[in-house]
C-alpha positions, -999 to +999 in steps of 0.1 A: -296-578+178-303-576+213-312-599+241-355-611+240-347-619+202-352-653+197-327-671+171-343-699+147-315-716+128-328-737+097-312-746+064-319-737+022-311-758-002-285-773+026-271-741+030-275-729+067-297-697+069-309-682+110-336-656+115-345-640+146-379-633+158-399-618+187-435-611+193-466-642+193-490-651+164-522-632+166-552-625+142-527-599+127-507-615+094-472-624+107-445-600+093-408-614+075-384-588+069-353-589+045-330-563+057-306-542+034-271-555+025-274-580+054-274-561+077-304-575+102-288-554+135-306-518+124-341-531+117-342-545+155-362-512+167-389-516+141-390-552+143-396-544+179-428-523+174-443-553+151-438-571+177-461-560+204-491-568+180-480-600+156-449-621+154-419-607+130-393-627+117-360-610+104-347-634+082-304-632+077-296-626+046-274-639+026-259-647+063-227-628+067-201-652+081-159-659+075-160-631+049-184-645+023-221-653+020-234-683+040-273-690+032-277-676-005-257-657-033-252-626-022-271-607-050-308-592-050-319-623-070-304-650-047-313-630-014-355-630-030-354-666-042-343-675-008-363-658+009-391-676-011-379-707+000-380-702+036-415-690+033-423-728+017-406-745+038-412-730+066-453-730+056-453-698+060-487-680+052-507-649+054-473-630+056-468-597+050-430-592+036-410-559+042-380-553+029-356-523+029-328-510+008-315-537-012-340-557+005-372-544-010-354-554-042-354-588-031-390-586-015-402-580-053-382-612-066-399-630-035-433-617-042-432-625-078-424-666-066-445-668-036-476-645-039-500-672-024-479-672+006-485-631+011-512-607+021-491-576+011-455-562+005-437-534+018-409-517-001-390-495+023-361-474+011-370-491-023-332-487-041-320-473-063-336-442-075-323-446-115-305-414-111-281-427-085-269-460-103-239-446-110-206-447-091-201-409-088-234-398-081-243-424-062-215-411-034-227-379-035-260-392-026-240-412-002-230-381+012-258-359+016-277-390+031-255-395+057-252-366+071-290-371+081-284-405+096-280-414+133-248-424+148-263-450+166-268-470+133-230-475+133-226-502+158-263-515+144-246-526+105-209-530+112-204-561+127-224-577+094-203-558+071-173-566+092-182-606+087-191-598+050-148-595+045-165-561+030-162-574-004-196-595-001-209-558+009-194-547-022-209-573-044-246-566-029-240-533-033-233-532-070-257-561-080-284-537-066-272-507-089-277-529-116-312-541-109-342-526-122-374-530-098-395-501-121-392-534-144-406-557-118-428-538-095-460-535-118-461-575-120-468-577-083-506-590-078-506-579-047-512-549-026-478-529-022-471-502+000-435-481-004-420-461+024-395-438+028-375-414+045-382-371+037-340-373+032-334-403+019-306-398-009-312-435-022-345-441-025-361-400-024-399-397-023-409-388-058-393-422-065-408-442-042-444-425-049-434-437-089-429-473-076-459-469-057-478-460-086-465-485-107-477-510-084-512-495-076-502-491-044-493-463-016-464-444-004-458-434+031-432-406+039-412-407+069-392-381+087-356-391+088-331-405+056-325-436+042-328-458+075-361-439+087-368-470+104-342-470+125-342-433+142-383-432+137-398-469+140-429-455+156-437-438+127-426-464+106-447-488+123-480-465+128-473-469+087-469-506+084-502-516+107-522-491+086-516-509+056-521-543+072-555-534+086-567-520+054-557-553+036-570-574+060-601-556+064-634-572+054-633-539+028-604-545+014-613-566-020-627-536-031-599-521-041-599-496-019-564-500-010-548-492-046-544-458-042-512-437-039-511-408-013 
């Protein structure tokens, strides 16, 4: 994360836990993101966008640090009930929670603990399509999904994975093959939008249109692979204020919003 970023250090369950924020409070519900594999670095351009019309928080975890998990277990349940607890103690309300990758796995755990605290969840790169929980195929999704991501997303991950000792990484990794969020998703009482990139190997768009459905929600399709956001934030942001307009517009309690496209 760059300079303008602002760090907030804090503490859960008298663990130490940081996020990093930019942008101010408006009339716009304030946006927490839970990034993939802790990794904060690559959600810094879309973060960016949010911020020139609400204030985002990118909240750090479980807090790579010394090789091991600093703020929360390292596993898609600890990262959401932490993530829950932050948003009590902090008093955060009116929040609209994204999450990406292994992330919006978490953001379903989070949203299932904390719904008062949200206006809406957004599930981006929503892992793992069922058909890629395996070892084998799951590296030749790898493969095919790489090839359409930037190179600049390198430098963006690798120095959390490189604090991580690259077996907390690992851990994440194959805690999040194991998870189910088809299993989860349809409990949300909220409004729900997924996203995703047109390549994404992880997380393709018929899947993400099936988690949308099974959360009466929408789907938004993105040019780019797994980390859309990082190459195409515009887009990914043009996205992100749609929904939040339409939930927080005086129309919205009609229902209007439950609706996959």
């Amino acid at each position: 994360m760059r300079a303008g970023w602002r760090v907030e250090a804090g503490s859960i369950d008298g663990r130490g836990m940081r996020s990093l924020s930019t942008g101010t409070p408006t009339a716009l519900p304030e946006v927490v993101m839970v990034p993939g594999l802790g990794a904060p670095g690559y959600l810094a351009p879309w973060a960016r966008q949010i911020g020139t019309w609400t204030r985002v928080s990118v909240l750090d975890l479980p807090g790579w640090r010394w090789g091991r998990a600093t703020a929360c277990h390292p596993t898609v349940a600890g990262i959401g009930a932490a993530a829950a607890r932050w948003l009590v103690e902090q008093d955060r309300r009116g929040v609209v929670l994204v999450g990406h990758s292994t992330g919006a796995q978490a953001a379903i755990r989070t949203a299932l603990l904390a719904p008062a605290r949200l206006v809406g969840v957004v599930l981006a790169g929503p892992t793992f399509d069922p058909a890629a929980r395996g070892v084998a195929t799951l590296l030749r999704r790898a493969a095919i999904t790489l090839a359409h991501e930037r190179p600049g997303e390198l430098p963006a991950v690798l120095p959390s994975y490189l604090h991580s000792g690259g077996h907390g990484v690992l851990r994440l990794l194959l805690d999040g093959l194991r998870d189910r969020p088809e299993d989860l998703v349809g409990e949300l009482a909220i409004p729900v939008l997924t996203v995703t990139g047109e390549r994404d190997g992880f997380a393709p768009p018929a899947w993400a249109h099936h988690l949308a459905t099974l959360a009466a929600g929408r789907c938004a399709v993105l040019p780019g692979a797994h980390n859309a956001c990082f190459p195409f934030p515009v887009q990914a942001d043009t996205a992100l204020r749609a929904a939040v307009l339409a939930w927080t517009s005086p129309a919205a309690g009609d229902g209007g919003w439950a609706s996959t496209t």
